[in-house]
N, C-alpha and C positions, 0 to 999 in steps of 0.2 A: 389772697384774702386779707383784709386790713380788719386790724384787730379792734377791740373797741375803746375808742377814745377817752379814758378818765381825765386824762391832763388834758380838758380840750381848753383849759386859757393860756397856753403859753406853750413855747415847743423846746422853751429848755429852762432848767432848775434857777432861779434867781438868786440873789445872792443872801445868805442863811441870816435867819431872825436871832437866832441860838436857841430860838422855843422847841420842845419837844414833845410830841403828840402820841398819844398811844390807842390804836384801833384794833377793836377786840369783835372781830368778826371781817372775814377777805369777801364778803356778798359783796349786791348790786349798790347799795348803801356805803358799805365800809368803801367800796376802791373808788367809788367816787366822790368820797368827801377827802380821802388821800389826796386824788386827785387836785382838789382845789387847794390842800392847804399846800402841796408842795409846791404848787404855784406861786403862794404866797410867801414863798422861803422858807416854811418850818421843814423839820426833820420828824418823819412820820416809819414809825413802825408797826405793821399789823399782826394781830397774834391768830390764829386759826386752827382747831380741832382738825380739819382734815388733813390731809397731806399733800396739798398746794392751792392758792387761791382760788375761789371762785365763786365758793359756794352754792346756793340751792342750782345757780345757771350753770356751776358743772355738773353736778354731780346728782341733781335730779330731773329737771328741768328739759324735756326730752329733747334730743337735736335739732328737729326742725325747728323750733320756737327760737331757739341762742344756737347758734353753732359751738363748738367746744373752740378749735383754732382761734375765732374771734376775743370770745373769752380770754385763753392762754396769754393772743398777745399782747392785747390791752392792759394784763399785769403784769406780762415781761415789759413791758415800756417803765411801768413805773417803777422798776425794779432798776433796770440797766439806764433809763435815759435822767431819772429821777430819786435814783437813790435811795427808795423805798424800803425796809428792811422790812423779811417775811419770819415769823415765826411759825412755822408749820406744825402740825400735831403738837399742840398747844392748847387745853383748855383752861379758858380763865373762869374758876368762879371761888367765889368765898366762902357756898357753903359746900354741901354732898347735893346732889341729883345727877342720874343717869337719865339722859336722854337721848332717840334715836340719833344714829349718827358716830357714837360715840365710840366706835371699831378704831379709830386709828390712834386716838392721842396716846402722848410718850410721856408728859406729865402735864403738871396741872400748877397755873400760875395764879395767884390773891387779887383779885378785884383792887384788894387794898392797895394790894404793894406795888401795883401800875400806878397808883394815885399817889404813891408817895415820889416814884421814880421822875414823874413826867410832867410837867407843866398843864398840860391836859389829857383827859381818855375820853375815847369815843364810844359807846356801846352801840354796838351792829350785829347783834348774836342771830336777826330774825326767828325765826319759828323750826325747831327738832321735834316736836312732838304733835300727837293729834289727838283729837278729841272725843272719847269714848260713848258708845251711845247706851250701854247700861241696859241691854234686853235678854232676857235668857239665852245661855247659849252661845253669848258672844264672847267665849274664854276656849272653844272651838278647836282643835289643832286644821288646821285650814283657813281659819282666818286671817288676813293678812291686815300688814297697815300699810296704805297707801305710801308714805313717806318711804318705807321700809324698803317695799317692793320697788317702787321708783329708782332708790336710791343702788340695792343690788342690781338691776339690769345697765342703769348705766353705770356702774361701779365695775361691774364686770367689763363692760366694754372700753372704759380706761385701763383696763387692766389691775383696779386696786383691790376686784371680790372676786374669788374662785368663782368661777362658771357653772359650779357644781351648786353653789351656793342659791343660783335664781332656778325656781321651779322651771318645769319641761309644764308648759302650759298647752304642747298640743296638740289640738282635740279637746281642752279642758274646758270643761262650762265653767265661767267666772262671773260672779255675781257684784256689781258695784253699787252701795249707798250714797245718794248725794248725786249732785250736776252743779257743782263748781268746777276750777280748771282742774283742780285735782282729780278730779274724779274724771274727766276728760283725759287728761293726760294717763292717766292709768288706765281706762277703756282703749287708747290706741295702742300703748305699750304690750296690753296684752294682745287685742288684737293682732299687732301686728308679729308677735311670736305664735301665732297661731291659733290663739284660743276663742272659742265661740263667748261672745261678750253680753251680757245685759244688763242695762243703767238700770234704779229703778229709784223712782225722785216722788218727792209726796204732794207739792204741786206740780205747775202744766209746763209745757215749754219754755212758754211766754217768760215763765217767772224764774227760770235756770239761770243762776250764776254766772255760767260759761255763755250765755245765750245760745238761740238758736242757731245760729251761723256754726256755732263749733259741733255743737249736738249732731245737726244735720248734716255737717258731714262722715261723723262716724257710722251714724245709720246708713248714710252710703259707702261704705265698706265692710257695711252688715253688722252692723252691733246693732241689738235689740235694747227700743226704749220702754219704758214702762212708765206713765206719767201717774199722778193721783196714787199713789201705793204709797204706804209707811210698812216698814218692817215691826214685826209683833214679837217674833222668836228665833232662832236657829235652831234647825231642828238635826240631831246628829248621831252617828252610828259608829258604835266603838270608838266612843272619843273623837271621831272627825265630823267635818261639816257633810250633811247629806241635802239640805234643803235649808229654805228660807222660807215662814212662811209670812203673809203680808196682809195686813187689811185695805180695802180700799178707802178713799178719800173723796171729801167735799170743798171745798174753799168757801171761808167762809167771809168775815168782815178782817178789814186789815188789822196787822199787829204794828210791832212796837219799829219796825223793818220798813214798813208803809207797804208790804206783799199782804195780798190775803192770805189770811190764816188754813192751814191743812187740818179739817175736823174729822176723826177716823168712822168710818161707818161699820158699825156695831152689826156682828154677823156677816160679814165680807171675805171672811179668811178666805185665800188660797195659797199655795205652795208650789214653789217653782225649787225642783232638784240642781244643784251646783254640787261642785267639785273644788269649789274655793271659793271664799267671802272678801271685801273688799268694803272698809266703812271709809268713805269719802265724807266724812260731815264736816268735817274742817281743822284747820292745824293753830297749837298753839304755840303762842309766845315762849323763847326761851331766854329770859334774861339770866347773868353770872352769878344772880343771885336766887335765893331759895325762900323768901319775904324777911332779910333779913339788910342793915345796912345800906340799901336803897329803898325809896318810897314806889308799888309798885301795886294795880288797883285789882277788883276781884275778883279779874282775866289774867291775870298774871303779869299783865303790860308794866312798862316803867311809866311812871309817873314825868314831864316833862313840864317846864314853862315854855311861853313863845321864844326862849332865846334854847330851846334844846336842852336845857341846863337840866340835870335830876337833882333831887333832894339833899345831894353831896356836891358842894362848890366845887368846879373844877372837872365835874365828868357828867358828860351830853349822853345823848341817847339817839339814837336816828332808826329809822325801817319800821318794820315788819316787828321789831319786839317793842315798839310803842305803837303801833297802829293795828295792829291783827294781820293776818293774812292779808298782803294786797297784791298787785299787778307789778312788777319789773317796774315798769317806769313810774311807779308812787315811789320805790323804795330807794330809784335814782335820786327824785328829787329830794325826796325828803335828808336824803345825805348829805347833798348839794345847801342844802338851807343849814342846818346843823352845823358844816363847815365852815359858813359865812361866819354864824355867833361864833365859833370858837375862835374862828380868828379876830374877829372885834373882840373878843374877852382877850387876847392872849394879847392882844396892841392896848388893852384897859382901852377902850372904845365903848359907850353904850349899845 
């Protein structure tokens, strides 16, 4: 299996700038903008929370979609062919936050004091957390967080999370919020450990995140859709989750999204019994900072110009912690571009 190509402009390290680059996050983002700048002769170090490159594509990102081997060798290349130094269990941030993910680091490095060390830093931190939906009940012991659960089944399967650690889902009714890929991705994962699955999304197919191509195939390995339904409560017994229950929905005139809007229809409740909750509504941004020392907007994203550049001369920003939640190959390019300005800044180039 051929692993995946970061360094795909040159097949071997040129000869050194003496610039030194520092990448704070091992995603689809951070090892591909490695990748170009090692290209370009600089010396690049990536720093990473987990305990070996890869990010959300190893360690949540189920196998069918990325294989794990591909991933591996694509940053053994830049490690052994290019030089790459890895900082593993390493988190960088400046101020305090815990966010998911956060089982392995061994210490914790200054935002700052990468900016002092290094001629440029990159921020690639993407998305650790997600984003709560605030309805009674949702504090639950059953309820799970998509990242969370994702992240223990294939955690377990690299061998980095006790086995004991991801629920015995089966036979288990699982209840999942949302029809983005997360919520996709979580429907098969249980699914495919056994567990009886059902989406439940407050618009229609049409308008699902994941589209209907990925939907429709879950339903054909039997996961149950539910379209037009918002979540009203969680309803629980002795402290756990025993049901969900739902109002139904209208669509109404578009929002701010360009999707029609989901209007709840008043007197529609019904309740569907689970054994576990699941809020797929979407994940957010985790930059190293806590709103403090970089400019970073109401979403929590970093602030960025057209040259990548954040609010502090000298350190870029690339993926999924300035753009929200997107697709593997936004998070490529947008690394890929990012790279480009750092190295016109780093040669004083406009």
């Amino acid at each position: 299996m051929r692993g995946i190509k970061f360094s795909f402009l040159c097949k071997e390290k040129p000869q050194r700038t003496g610039k030194r680059v520092a990448i704070v996050g091992a995603g689809p983002a951070g090892l591909t903008a490695a990748g170009y700048l090692v290209c370009k002769g600089h010396d690049v170090d990536i720093y990473d929370k987990m305990p070996e490159p890869g990010g959300l594509m190893l360690f949540v990102i189920p196998e069918f979609r990325i294989p794990v081997e591909r991933v591996r060798l694509g940053a053994k290349e830049l490690e052994e062919e290019f030089e790459v130094t890895y900082y593993p269990k390493t988190k960088v941030m400046e101020d305090e936050r815990e966010d998911e993910g956060d089982e392995f680091y061994e210490r914790v490095v200054k935002l700052s004091e990468l900016r002092e060390n290094y001629d440029a830093v990159l921020i690639a931190t993407g998305i650790w957390n997600v984003r709560r939906i605030g309805i009674p009940g949702d504090d639950l012991e059953g309820i799970l967080s998509p990242l969370e659960l994702l992240f223990w089944i294939k955690g377990a399967e690299l061998g980095y999370v006790p086995k004991e650690k991801v629920p015995d889902l089966r036979g288990r009714r699982v209840g999942i919020i949302g029809a983005g890929l997360t919520a996709v991705d979580t429907a098969f994962e249980c699914n495919r450990l056994g567990a009886e699955v059902e989406i439940f999304y407050r618009r229609t197919i049409r308008e699902a995140p994941a589209g209907a191509y990925e939907i429709n195939i879950l339903r054909n390995r039997g996961v149950k859709w539910f379209e037009l339904v918002t979540p009203k409560r969680v309803i629980g017994e002795n402290g756990r989750v025993k049901a969900i229950e739902l109002l139904r929905t209208r669509l109404g005139e578009p929002d701010e999204t360009g999707r029609r809007r989901p209007i709840p229809i008043e007197g529609s409740e019904f309740q569907v019994e689970l054994d576990y909750l699941v809020f797929a509504i979407g994940m957010v941004s985790t930059p190293p900072v806590n709103g403090s020392y970089i400019a970073t907007d109401r979403r929590g994203r970093i602030v960025v110009d057209s040259r990548h550049m954040t609010s502090v001369e000298g350190i870029f920003a690339a993926g999924d912690v300035v753009n929200g939640p997107t697709k593997v190959g936004r998070a490529i390019k947008d690394g890929l571009y990012a790279a480009v300005s750092i190295d016109r800044w780093l040669r004083g180039e406009s």
